[in-house]
N, C-alpha and C positions, 0 to 999 in steps of 0.2 A: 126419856125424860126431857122436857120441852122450858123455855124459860118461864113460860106461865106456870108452871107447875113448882118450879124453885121459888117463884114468886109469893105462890100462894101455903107453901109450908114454909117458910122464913121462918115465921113467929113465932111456930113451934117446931123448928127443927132439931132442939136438942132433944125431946124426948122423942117424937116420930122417925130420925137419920138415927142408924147403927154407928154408933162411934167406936171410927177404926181404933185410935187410939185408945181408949178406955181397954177395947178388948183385946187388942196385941198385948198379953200378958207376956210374953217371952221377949217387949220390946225391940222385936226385929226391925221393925222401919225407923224407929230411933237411933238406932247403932246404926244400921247403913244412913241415914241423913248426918250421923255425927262422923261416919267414915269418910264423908266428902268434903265437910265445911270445912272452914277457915274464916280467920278476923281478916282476912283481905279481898274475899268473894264476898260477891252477890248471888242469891236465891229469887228465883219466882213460884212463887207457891198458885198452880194451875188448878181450877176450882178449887175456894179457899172455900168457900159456904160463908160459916160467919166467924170461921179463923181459928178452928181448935188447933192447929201447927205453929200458929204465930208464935206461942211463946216459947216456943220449941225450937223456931228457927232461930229468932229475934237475939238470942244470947250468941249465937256459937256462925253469924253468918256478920259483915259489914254491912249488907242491907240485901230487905226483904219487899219484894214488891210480891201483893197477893192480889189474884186478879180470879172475877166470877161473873158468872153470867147474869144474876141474879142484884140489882139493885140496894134492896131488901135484906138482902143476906149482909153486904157490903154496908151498910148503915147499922147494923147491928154491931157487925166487926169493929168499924169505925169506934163505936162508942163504948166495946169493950177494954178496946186498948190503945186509945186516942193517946198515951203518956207513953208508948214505945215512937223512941224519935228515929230509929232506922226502918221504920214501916211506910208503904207506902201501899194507897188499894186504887186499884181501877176496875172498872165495869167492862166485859172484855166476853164474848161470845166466841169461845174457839171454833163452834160449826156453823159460822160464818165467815163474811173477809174482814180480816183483822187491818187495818191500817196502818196503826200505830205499835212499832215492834223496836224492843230494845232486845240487848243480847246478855243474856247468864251464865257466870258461873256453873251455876246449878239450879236444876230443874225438879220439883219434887209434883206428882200427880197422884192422890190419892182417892181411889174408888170414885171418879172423876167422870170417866171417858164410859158414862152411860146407854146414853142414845140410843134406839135400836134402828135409827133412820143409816143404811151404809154409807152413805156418802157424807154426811154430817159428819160420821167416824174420822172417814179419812179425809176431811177437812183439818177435824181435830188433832191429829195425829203430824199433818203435816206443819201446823202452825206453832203443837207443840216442839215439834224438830227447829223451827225457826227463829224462835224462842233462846235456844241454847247456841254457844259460843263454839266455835270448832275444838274440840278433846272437851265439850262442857260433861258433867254426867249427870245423868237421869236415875231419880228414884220413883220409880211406879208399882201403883199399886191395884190390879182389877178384879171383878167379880170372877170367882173359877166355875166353868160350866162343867167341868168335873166332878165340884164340891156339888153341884147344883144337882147333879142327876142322882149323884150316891146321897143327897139328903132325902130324895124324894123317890130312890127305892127304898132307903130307912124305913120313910114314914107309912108306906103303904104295904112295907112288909109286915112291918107287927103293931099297925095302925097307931102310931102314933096323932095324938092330938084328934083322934076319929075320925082320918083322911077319907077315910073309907064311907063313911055318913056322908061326903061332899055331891050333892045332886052331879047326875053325866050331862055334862055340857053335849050342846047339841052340835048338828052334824058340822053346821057352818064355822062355828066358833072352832069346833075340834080341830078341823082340819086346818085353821089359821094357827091355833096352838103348836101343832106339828110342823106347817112349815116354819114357825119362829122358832122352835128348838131345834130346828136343822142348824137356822142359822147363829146360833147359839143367844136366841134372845126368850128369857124365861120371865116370870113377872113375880116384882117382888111388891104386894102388898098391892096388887092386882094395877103395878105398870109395869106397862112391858122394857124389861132391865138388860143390857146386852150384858153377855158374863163371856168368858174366854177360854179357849183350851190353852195348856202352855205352850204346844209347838207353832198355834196360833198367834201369839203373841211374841215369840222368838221373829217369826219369819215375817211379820209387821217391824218390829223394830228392826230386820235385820236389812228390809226392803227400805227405810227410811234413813238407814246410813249411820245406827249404834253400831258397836259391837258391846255385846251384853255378856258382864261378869261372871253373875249367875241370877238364877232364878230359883226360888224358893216359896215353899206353904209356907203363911201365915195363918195359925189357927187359931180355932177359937173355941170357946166351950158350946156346949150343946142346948146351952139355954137359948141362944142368940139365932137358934134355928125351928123352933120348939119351946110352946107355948108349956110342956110341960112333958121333958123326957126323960124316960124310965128313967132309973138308978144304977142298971147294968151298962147302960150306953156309957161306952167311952168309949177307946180311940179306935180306929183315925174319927180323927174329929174333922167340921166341916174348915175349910179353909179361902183364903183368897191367896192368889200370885203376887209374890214381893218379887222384883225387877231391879235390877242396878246395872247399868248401861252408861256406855261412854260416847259421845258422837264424833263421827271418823273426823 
């Protein structure tokens, strides 16, 4: 997912972006971001979009800088919550070179770190480490390519949604489909979305100098994968990787 691409769903990002929030019913990423805060840190909220965390952070942090690739996103933000006076937004492309770098507290990243470009990744990854204060801790959140495969032998076992009706892509596409879900990039809403194993993102953060608390599913219901699934489907349900990490 590229910045023109943020750019041009801004306007309607609340209803087209799955919102993490909304669907963490179990508020797991709420408890871990309230596990780390304090009235005397600072938070940078890494891809903000158009700041559904803000007021989330804004109470329980001394100050919040939210920073996004995306212009657009960041003028929405702005104008949602122009009367929080410990906020602060800047326009900030992690998979590029960042310039300008202050140091946090705490680091929150939620379903953020897209890309399917590899090196963007670990641009991203390294700027977010740069980001954070030495013992700073990291709450992250990424797509599971776990959840990704077990939704989509779901759907094509007992055809949900009429997977099974979808014409066969042909040979050239196929075979690029395959080598992107080698590398665990799968397309959601037909872009291609990097998603994670967990031991893949263990040994990413553990290469970039956290040590990571725990890691845990954050699920979700099965509407939020499926336009309309049975009544017997329930669990496991699909999930994403919640992350709480400390950097050495």
């Amino acid at each position: 997912m590229e910045k023109s691409y943020w750019e041009q769903i801004a306007p309607n990002y609340e209803s087209e972006i799955f919102d993490v929030l909304q669907n963490d019913k179990s508020k797991k990423i709420v408890n871990s971001i309230q596990s780390v805060s304090g009235s005397s840190k600072t938070v940078i909220d890494i891809g903000c979009a158009v700041g559904k965390w803000i007021p989330v952070l804004s109470p329980i942090f001394k100050k919040v800088h939210a920073i996004d690739i995306s212009a657009k996103n960041l003028i929405i933000a702005k104008k949602k919550y122009h009367q929080i006076e410990n906020l602060s937004l800047e326009r900030v492309d992690m998979s590029s070179k960042v310039s300008k770098k202050g140091k946090f507290d705490v680091a929150i990243c939620i379903n953020a770190i897209l890309t399917a470009d590899l090196n963007k990744r670990d641009l991203f990854f390294k700027h977010m480490t740069s980001y954070l204060k030495k013992g700073g801790e990291l709450v992250l959140v990424v797509p599971s390519l776990e959840s990704k495969l077990f939704s989509h032998i779901v759907a094509h076992k007992w055809n949900i949604d009429k997977v099974k009706s979808v014409k066969h892509t042909n040979g050239k596409l196929a075979l690029s489909e395959i080598r992107n879900i080698k590398d665990g990039v799968a397309n959601i809403d037909e872009v291609p979305t990097k998603h994670f194993l967990k031991e893949e993102i263990m040994l990413l953060l553990n290469l970039e100098g956290f040590l990571i608390d725990k890691i845990e599913k954050v699920e979700y219901q099965w509407n939020t994968e499926f336009h309309k699934p049975p009544t017997w489907l329930k669990e496991p349900l699909p999930w994403d990787w919640l992350v709480t990490a400390k950097k050495k």
